[in-house]
N, C-alpha and C positions, 0 to 999 in steps of 0.2 A: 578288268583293267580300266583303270578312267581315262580321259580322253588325252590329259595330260601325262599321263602313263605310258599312252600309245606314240602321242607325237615324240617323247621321250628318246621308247625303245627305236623307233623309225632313226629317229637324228644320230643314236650312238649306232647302231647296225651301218648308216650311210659315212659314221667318219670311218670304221675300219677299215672300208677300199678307197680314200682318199691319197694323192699322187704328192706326195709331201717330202721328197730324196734330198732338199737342199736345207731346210729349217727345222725338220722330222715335227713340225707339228700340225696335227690332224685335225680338221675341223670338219663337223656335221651337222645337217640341217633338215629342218624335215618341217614344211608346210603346212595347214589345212587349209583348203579351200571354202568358200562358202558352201559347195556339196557335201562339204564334208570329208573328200578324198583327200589323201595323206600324199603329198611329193617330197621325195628328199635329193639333197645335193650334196658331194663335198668338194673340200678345196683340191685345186690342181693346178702343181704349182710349174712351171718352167724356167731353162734356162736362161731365156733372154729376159733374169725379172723387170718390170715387172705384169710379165705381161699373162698370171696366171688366173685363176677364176677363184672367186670365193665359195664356199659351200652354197649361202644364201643365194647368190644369183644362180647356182648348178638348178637348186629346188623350183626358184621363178619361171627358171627358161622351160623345167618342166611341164609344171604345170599350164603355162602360155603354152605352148607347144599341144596340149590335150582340149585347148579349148577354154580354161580358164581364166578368167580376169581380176576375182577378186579373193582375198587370202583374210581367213578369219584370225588365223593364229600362229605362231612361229615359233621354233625351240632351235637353239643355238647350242652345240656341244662342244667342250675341244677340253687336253687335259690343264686347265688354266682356274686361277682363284675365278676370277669375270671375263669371261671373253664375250663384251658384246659386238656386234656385227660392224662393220667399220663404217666410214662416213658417206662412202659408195655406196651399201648394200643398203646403207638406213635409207638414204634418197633410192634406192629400189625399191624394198620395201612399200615406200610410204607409197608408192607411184599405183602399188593395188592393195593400200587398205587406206583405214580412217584411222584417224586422231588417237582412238581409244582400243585399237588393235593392240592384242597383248604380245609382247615378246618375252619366251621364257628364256635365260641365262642358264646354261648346266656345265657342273664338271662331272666328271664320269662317275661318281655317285649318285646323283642327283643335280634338281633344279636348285639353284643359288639364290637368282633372284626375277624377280618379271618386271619387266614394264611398259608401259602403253607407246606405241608412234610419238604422241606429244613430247614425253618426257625423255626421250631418245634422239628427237629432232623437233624441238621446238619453231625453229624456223626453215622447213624444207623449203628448196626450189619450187615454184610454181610457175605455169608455163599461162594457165589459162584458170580462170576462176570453173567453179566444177559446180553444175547445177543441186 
């Protein structure tokens, strides 16, 4: 299985137990890190909207939570033509990778489309210039 295969099956296994009872649609995510370890998140959604979590931050909190800081690579699932990450998760995202971080796009056959931090958030929040 390639690595893209792996983050794949990780993202679609993590949307099936996503908390999704008001919109029925299920989002999953599954991270690499720069070791290489796989974290996944899904969305959970509440009644007071909109105050529930995205998949993409379930996977970040993850992986922060283990120790890690920086994310090589991302795979987005949900049953939709393009579900990319929203405008919250991409300024998460970007907060632990670079520019050219790939993000894969999947509907539940496969990946749709990728693309890099840049082309996803061209202009992110920046707090402090980064050595």
């Amino acid at each position: 299985m390639s690595l893209v295969e792996d983050l794949f099956e990780a993202a679609k296994t993590a949307r099936k137990t996503a908390y999704a009872p008001y919109s029925n649609f299920k989002v999953g995510a599954a991270i690499r890190a720069e070791d290489g370890t796989v974290f996944t998140g899904c969305n959970v959604e509440n009644a007071a909207f909109p105050e529930g979590v995205c998949a993409e931050a379930g996977a970040i909190s993850a992986m922060v939570l283990s120790g890690q800081q920086r994310i090589s690579e991302v795979m987005v699932i949900a049953d939709a033509a393009l579900c990319t990450p929203c405008g919250g998760c991409r300024q998460k995202l970007n907060e632990f990778a670079g520019s050219e971080m790939v993000v894969h796009v999947a509907d539940l056959n496969g990946v749709r489309r990728s693309f890099n931090m840049a082309e996803l958030l061209p202009a992110g929040f920046v707090l402090e210039e980064k050595d």
